[in-house]
N, C-alpha and C positions, 0 to 999 in steps of 0.2 A: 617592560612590554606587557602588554595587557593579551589574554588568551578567553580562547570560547570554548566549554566541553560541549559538547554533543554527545546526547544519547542515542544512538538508535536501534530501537527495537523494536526484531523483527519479526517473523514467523519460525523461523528455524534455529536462529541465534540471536545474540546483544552483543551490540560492542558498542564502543564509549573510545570518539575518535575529538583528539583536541588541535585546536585551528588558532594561527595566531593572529593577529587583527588584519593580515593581508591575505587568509582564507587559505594560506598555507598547513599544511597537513603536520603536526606537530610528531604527535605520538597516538597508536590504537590500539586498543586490541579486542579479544573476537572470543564469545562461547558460545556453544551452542547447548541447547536442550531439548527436554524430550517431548517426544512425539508421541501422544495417547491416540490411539482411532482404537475403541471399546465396540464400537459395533461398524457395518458398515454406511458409509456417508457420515458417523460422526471423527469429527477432530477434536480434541482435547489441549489446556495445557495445564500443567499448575504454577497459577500465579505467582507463590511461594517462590518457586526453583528460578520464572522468570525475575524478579524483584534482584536475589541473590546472585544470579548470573552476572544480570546489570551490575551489581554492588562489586562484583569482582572483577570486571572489568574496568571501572572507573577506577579503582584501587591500582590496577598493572598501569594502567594508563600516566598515576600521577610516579608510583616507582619508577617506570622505565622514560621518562621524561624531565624526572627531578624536579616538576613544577611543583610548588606548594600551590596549595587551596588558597593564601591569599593574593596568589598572580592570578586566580582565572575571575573574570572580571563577573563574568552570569555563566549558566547553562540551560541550553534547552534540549529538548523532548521533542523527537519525531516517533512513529512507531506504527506497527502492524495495527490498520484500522478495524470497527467493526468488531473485534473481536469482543468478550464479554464477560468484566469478571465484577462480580456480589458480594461485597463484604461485610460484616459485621462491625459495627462503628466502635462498641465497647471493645469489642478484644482486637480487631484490627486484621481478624484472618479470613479469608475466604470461606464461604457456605461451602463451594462445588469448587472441580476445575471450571478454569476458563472454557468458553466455548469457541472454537476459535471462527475467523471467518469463511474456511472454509466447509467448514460445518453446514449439513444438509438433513437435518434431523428434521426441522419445523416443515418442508419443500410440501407437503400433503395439505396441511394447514394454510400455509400461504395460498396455495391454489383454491382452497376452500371461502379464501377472502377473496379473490379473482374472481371467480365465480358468482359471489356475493354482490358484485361489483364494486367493491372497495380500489380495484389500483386505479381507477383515473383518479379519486380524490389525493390520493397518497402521492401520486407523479405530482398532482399542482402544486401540492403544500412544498412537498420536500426535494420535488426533481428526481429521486429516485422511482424505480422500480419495484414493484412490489414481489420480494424475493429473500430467502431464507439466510443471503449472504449479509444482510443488514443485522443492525442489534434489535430490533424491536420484538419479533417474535425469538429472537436468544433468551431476552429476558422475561418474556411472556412463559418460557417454558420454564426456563426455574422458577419461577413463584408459582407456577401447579405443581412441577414435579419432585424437588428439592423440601424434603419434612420441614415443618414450621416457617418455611420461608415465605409463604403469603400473610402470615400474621405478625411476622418480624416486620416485613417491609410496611405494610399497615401501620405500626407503630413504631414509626421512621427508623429504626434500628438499625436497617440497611442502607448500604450505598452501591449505584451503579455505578461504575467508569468502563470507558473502552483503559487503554494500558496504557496511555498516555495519564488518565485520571489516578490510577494506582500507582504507576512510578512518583507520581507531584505528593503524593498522599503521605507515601511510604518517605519522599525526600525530604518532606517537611513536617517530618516527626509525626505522620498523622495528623497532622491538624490541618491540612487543603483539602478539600476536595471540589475539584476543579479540572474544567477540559475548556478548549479553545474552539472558534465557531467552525474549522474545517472537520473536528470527530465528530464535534454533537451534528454535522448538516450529513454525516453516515449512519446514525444512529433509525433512521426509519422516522423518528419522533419531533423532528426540529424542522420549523418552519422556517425556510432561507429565505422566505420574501419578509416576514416580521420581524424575522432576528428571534424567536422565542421558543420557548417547548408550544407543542399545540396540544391543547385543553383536548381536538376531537380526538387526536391518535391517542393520546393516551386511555381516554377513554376506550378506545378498539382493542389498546392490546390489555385494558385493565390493570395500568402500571402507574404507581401513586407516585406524586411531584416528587416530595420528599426523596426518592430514593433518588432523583439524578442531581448532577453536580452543576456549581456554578458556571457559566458560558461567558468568555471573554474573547478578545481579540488577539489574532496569534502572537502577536508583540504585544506583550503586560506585564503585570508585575504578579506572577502566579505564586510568590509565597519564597521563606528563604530557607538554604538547608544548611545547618548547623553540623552534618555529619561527618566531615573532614580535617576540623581545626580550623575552622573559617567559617565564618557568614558567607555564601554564595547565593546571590539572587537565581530564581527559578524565574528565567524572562523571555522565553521562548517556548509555544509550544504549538504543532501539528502532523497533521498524519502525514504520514512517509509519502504520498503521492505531489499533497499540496506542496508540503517542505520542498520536497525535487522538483518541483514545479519553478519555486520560487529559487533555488538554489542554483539552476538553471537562467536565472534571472529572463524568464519567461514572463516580463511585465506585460506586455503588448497585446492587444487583441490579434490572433490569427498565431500566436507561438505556440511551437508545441513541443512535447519532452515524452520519451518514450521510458521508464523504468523497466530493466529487465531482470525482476528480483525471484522469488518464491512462484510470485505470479508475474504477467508483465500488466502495466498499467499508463494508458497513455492519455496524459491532459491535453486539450487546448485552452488555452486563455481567453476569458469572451470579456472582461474589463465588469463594468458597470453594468453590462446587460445579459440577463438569466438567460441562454436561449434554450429552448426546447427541443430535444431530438426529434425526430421523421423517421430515423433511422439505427434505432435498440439502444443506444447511449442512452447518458443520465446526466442532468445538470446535478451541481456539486458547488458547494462553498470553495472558493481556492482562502487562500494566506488574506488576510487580513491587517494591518499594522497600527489602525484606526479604527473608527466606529464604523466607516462608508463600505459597504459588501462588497464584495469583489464574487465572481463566477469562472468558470470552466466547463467544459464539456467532457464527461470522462468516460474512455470503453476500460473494461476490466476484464483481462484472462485471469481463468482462477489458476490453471499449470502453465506456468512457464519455465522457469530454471529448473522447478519441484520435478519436472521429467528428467532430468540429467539426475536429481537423487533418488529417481525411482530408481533406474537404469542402473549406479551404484549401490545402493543398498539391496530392495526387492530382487530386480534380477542378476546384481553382481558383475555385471559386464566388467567393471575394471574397478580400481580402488580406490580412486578419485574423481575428482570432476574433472581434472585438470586432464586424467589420460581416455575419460569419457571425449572429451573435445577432440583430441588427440587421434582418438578411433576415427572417429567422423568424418576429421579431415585424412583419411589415408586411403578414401575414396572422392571420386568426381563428384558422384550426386549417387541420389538413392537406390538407384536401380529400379524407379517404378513403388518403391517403398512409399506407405504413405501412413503415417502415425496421428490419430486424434487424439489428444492425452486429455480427455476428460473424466479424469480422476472423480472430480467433485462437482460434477454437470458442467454445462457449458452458459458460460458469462455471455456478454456483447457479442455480437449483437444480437445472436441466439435467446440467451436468457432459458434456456432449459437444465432445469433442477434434475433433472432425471438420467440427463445423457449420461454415458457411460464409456470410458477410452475402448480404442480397438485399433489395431495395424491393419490396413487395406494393400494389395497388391505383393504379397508375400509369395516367394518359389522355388523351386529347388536351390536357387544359385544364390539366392538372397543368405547375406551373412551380419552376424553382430555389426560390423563396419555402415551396413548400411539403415540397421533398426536403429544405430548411435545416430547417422549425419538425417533421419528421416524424424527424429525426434528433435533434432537443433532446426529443420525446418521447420517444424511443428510450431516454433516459437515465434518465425519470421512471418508464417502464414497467418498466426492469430494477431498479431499486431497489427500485420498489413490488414486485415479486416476493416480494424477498428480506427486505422487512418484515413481508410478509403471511405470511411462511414463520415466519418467526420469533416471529411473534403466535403459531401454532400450535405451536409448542416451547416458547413458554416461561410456566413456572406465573404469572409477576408480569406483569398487563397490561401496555404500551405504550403511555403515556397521550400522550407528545410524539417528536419526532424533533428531533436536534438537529446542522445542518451546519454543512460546511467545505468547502473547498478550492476550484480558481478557479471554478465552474462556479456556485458557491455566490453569487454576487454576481448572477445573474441572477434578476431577480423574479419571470420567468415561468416559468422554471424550478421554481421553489420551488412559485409557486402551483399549475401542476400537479401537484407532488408530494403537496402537501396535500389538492386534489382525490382522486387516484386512492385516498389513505392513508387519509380521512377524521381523521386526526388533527391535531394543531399543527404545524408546522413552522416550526423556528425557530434564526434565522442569530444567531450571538454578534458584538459588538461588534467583537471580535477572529476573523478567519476563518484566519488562520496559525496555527491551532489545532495542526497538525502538528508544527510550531517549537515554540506554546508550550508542547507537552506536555515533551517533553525538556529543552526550559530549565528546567520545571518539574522533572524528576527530577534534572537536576545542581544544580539549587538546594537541593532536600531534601539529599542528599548533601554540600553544603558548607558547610550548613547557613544557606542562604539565608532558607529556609523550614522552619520547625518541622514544620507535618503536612501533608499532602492538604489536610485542611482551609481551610488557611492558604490553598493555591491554590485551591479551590473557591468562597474568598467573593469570588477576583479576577474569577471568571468572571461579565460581564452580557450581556446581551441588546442583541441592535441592532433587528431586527423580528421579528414573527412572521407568519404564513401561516394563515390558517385555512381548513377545506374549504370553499367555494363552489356545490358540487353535491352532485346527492341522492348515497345511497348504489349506488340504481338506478343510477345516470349513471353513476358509478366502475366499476359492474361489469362495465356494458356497454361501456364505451370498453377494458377489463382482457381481458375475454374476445375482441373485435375482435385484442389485440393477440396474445394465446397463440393463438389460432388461425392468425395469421401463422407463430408460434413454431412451430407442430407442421405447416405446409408444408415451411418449411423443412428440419423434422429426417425 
């Protein structure tokens, strides 16, 4: 039997979960590491610790599975987008920490190029936004701020990768350096309609070709890794949105997939054709498996789950996440409780670098129980946002919504969602959807699987969600919330 690793790495942890060629869940396991914030608005990681985390989970994964290196057939690479690390080619080690994505350090500067009127060229070219959550002004600021790193990168010395380019690098002995067309079309710099780096942005952020890595299609032949006692082809690789996108086997124009990870992040699938937001979204490369582009429409919360770890670490409320849920649900609803968690400003449809969390409607009677279940709302209001956004973009209704990631195993979670959405809501059988999108495209690639299709009839259902409240109900509890939304801004 033929098997697929999956890397996926994320913001908070890596783990390395393997899949057998029926997309069944082998064996996985899970670290996490650390969290730098040196000043406020920056996030940090070091690249190092994430490389090694990764290396140690792939290791638990093949001991506690017994698979040898030469059953698993390819592995690919999903992972935390956007984020930004700069290495030095001769020695192989990072200049800096990572900066991660949700990092707000450049937010002054981007508005400085907003103002300049730089963001309508940047929406044409790239579909995004012009905003600090991207890599372009990441790596704009290391090569001013980081000693010798504008003269290193000058004389090609350096290399950019988001963390999908450094695990392929690191996997294949340092000799790849390479990312797939879903990270480079988050990078700020990559034109989705050409397929290419563009000559003007880089010129804007002043950031030399040489330093970025080759751009290929999410199923290729990215390089092989020798590091297990086996040749393992490297044949899958994208960012953890698109990967669940496609892992979700959300081929279709009008599908859509909700990730409720670190942050939550929600695709639609537009096929063949780029469409344009109206309404604070970003068009976005999806999975690729060919040369012919594929598109999506995508809103991005930057806190979603990351409040249930505020909640335990910062303010301690309980010792898990598991007994954070636990709180939430031992109350009805919030009592009037209303939680913004904009930790790191606010994403979709907002787009403001600057916002800042705060709890609305707090009083004598309010207790932990209900700051927990007002910040699990917190999660279903920002998605409901960025769906309701996206019903108005896009020509092909939104008949369902289809999730993942850990937040996704919470019942009440979901059924709120379905409330506020008025549509289906519905969790797959398999919630590593992230994983198995990627397994899924180094499996196409090695010919594990013939077509999409072949993956999409793997995909079934575990349960569904259906709304429970009027439509009235929905709109009033939605409105209660943007109007917190627009104190705070």
């Amino acid at each position: 039997m033929a098997y697929l690793l999956a890397l996926d790495q994320g913001t908070s942890s890596s783990r390395s979960i393997l899949f057998d060629h029926l997309g069944n869940l082998v064996a996985s396991a899970q670290q996490e590491f650390t969290q730098y914030f040196p000043l406020t608005g920056w996030v940090e990681h070091d690249a190092m610790e994430i490389w090694q985390s990764q290396l140690a989970t792939i290791h638990q994964v093949l001991k506690q599975s017994h698979i040898k290196a030469q059953d698993i057939a390819a592995i690919g690479i999903t992972n935390q987008r956007e984020t930004t690390v700069v290495w030095h080619r001769k020695t192989g080690l990072p200049i800096c920490r990572a900066i991660v994505w949700q990092d707000r350090r450049t937010a002054a500067w981007c508005e400085e190029l907003k103002q300049q009127g730089y963001g309508k060229t940047i929406q044409e070219k790239t579909g995004l936004l012009l905003d600090p959550y991207f890599s372009a002004s990441k790596i704009a600021w290391i090569l001013r701020h980081v000693p010798e790193a504008r003269t290193l990168a000058d004389r090609g010395e350096l290399a950019f990768g988001t963390v999908d380019s450094w695990l392929a690098y690191q996997l294949s002995g340092q000799t790849r350096h390479v990312t797939d067309v879903t990270n480079a079309s988050r990078t700020m710099l990559w034109n989705i309609h050409t397929q290419q780096w563009d000559t003007e942005l880089l010129d804007l952020f002043d950031i030399p070709r040489q330093l970025l890595p080759e751009v290929h299609p999410s199923s290729h032949d990215f390089g092989v890794s020798h590091l297990f006692g086996s040749a393992i082809p490297i044949a899958g690789i994208a960012g953890d949105q698109q990967s669940a996108l496609f892992g979700q086997a959300c081929f279709h124009s009008g599908m859509a997939k909700n990730t409720y990870g670190t942050g939550c992040f929600s695709l639609l699938q537009t096929g063949a054709f780029c469409s344009q937001s109206q309404h604070g979204l970003i068009s976005t490369t999806a999975c690729q498996t060919n040369q012919h582009p594929q598109y999506a429409l995508e809103g991005s919360v930057f806190i979603g789950g990351a409040v249930v770890q505020w909640l335990r670490d910062q303010l301690q409320l309980a010792p898990s996440a598991q007994r954070i849920a636990a709180l939430a649900s031992s109350v009805s609803d919030s009592d009037g409780v209303i939680f913004v968690p904009a930790f790191a400003g606010l994403g979709a449809p907002y787009w403001d670098a600057n916002a800042r969390g705060a709890i609305f409607g707090l009083h004598r009677g309010s207790t932990a129980a209900h700051i927990a279940r007002a910040a699990i709302e917190a999660i279903a209001f920002q998605t409901a946002e960025l769906l309701l956004a996206m019903q108005k973009d896009s020509p092909v209704p939104i008949v369902e919504l289809r999730v993942d990631g850990g937040a996704a195993s919470n019942d009440a979670l979901l059924q709120f969602q379905a409330d506020l959405l008025g549509i289906p809501v519905i969790r797959p059988k398999i919630i590593e959807t992230t994983a198995l999108g990627v397994a899924y495209l180094a499996g196409l690639q090695t010919g594990i699987y013939n077509s999409a299709e072949e993956c999409a009839a793997l995909w079934k259902e575990q349960a569904r969600f259906l709304p429970q409240i009027s439509q009235m109900q929905a709109t009033s509890r939605l409105q209660a919330w943007k109007n917190a939304v627009n104190r705070l801004l």
